[in-house]
N, C-alpha and C positions, 0 to 999 in steps of 0.2 A: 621538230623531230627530236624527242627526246631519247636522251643517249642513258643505253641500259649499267645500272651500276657492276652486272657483270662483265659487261665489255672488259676483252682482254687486251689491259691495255700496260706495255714495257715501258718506261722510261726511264732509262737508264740514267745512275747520277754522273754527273757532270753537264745534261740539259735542263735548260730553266724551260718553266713554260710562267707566261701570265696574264693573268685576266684584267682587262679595262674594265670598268664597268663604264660604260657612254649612254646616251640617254636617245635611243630614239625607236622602240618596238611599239609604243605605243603615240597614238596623236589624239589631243583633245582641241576641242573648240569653244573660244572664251566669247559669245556674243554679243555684238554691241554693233549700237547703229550708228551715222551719219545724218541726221538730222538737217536739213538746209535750207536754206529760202528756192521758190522755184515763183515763176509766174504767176498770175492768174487773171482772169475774164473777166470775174463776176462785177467788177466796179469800174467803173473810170476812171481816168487820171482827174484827179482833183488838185493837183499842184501840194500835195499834203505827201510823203511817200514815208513810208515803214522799210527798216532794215534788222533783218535777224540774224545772228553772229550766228555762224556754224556751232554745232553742239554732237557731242560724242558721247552720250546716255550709255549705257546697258541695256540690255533690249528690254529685259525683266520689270524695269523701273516704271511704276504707275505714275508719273508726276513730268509736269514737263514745266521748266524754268528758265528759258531763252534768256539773251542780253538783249536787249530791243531798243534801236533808237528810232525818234519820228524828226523828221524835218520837214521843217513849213514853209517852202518857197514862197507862201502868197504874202500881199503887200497888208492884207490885216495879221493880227497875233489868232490866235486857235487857243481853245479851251478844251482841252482832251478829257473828258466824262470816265470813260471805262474801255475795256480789252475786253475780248474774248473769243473763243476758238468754236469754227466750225469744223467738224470732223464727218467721217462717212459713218461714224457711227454714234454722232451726236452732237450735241451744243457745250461747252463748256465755259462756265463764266468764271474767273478769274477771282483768284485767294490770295486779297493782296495782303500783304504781309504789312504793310507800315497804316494805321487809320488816317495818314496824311497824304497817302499818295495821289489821290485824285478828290476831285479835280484840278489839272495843273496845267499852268497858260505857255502858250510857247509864241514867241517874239515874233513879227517876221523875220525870215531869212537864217533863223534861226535854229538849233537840233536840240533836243534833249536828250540826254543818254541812259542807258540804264534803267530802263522803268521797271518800279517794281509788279514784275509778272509769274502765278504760279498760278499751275492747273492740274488741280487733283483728278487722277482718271479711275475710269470703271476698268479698264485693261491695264495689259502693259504698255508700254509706250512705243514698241514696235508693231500690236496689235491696231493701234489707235490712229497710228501713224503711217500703215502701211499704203494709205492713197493721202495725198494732198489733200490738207486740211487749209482752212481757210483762216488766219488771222485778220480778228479785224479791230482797228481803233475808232472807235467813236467819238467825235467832237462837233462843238461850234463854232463857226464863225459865221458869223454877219447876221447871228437871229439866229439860226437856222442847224441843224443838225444833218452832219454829213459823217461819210463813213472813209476810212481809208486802208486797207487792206494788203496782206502777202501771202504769198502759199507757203507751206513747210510740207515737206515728206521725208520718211526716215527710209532709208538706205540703210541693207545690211552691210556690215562687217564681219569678219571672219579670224580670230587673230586664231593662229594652230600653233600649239604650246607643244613643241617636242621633246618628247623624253622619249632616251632611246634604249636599246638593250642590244649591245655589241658587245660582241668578245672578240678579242685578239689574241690568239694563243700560238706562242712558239714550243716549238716540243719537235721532236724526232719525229721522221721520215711512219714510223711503224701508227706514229698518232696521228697522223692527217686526217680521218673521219673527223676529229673537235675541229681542226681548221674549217674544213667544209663547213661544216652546221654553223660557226660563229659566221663565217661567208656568206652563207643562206640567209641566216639572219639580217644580218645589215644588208643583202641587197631585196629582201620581204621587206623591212622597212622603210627604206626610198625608195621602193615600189608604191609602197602604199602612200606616201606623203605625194610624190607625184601625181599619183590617181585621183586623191580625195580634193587637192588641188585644183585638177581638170575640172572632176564633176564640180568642183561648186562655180569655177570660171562657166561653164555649160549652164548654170542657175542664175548667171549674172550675178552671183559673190563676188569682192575682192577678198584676197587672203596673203594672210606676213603669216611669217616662221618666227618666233622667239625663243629664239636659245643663246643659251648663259657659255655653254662648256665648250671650252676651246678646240675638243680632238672631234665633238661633234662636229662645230662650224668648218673644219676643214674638212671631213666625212662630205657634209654636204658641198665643200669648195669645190673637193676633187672630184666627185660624181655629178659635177652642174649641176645639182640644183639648183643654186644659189641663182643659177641665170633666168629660170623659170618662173620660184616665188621667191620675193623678200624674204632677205635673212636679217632680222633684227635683234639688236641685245636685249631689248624694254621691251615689256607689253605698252608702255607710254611711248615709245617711238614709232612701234607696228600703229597703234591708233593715228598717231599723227599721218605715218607717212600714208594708210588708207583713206583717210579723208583727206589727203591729198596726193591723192593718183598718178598723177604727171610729174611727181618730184623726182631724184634720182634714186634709184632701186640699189638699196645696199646689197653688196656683194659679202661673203661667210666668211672672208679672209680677211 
């Protein structure tokens, strides 16, 4: 509701009036995914098992570069050949980055950590990733060439970066129209964060709040938000605490 500059408007001297400016009319959304190991069918236990470190990409990012360890329970040592990823929208073989990394023998009972793994994509990596892909390691032991395997799927993230648009205006009894509008304003905008909120919980999104400014985070204290979505200081703490769900939900205060 924009207010006409001939609004006739008395303020007598001796009343202050003043303007906050607080950050929350407008909310965006910073993308990124949850990348994680999940199951899979396609192979048996081979006493050979793959672990992939959770990973927290941008959705945007063509490339995907796990922490990957393999561990050989069997009573001979493994020779691991090569990596590479099956996807629903294709095969990808593995850009390894050092010309020594394979082939490389693993002990029994033994793990190797960190292997060097990178895979250049035709998508983005939330495109590429949005059904379970199939990681697979290929090795020998005993002669013989066997495969040993993990799922990965990427999982969206939602962090909503608010910046708001509040004013706070004290002034005479004859200017209460500005207080309403600034009123209107801040509760259109926790209306809307609320909402946008919902709908993406109703998409199966998680979503944090990241704001910095202190008159904000109590904005949202005192209006519960804060009970509904995560209110974080970091876009680094919002990532953490969505790829981990179940941890405790910081409160704006």
């Amino acid at each position: 509701m924009p207010i006409s500059p001939t609004l006739p408007l008395r303020i007598d001297r001796g009343f202050a009036y003043a303007l906050m400016g607080v950050a929350i009319a407008t909310v965006a959304c910073d993308p990124g995914l949850r990348v994680r190991q999940v199951p899979t069918s396609e192979a048996p236990p081979t006493g050979v098992t793959v672990s992939i470190a959770l990973g927290r990409p941008l959705a945007a990012e063509m490339y995907y570069a796990p922490d990957v360890n393999v561990t050989n329970a069997l009573t001979t040592p493994i020779t691991i050949l090569r990596v590479d990823l099956i996807t629903a929208r294709g095969g990808y073989a593995n850009k390894q980055l050092r010309p020594d990394s394979f082939p490389v023998t693993v002990a029994p009972s033994a793990t190797i950590a960190d292997l060097d793994v990178w895979f250049d994509f035709r998508d983005s990596i939330q495109t590429t990733l949005q059904k379970t892909a199939r990681f697979r390691v290929h090795y020998i032991v005993d002669h013989r060439e066997e495969i040993a395997e993990a799922g990965v799927i990427g999982e969206p993230l939602v962090v909503v970066l608010a910046a708001c648009a509040l004013a706070v205006v004290v002034v005479r009894r004859r200017s209460v129209a500005i207080g309403l509008v600034a009123a209107q304003s801040l509760v259109l905008g926790v209306a809307a964060l609320v909402e946008s909120a919902a709908e993406m919980h109703k998409r199966g999104r998680v979503v944090a709040v990241v704001c910095r400014a202190p008159q904000v985070r109590r904005t949202l204290s005192l209006t519960g938000v804060d009970e509904q979505v995560p209110v974080c200081w970091t876009r680094e703490e919002a990532l953490e605490l969505l790829a981990n769900p179940h941890q405790t939900v910081p409160r704006a205060t």
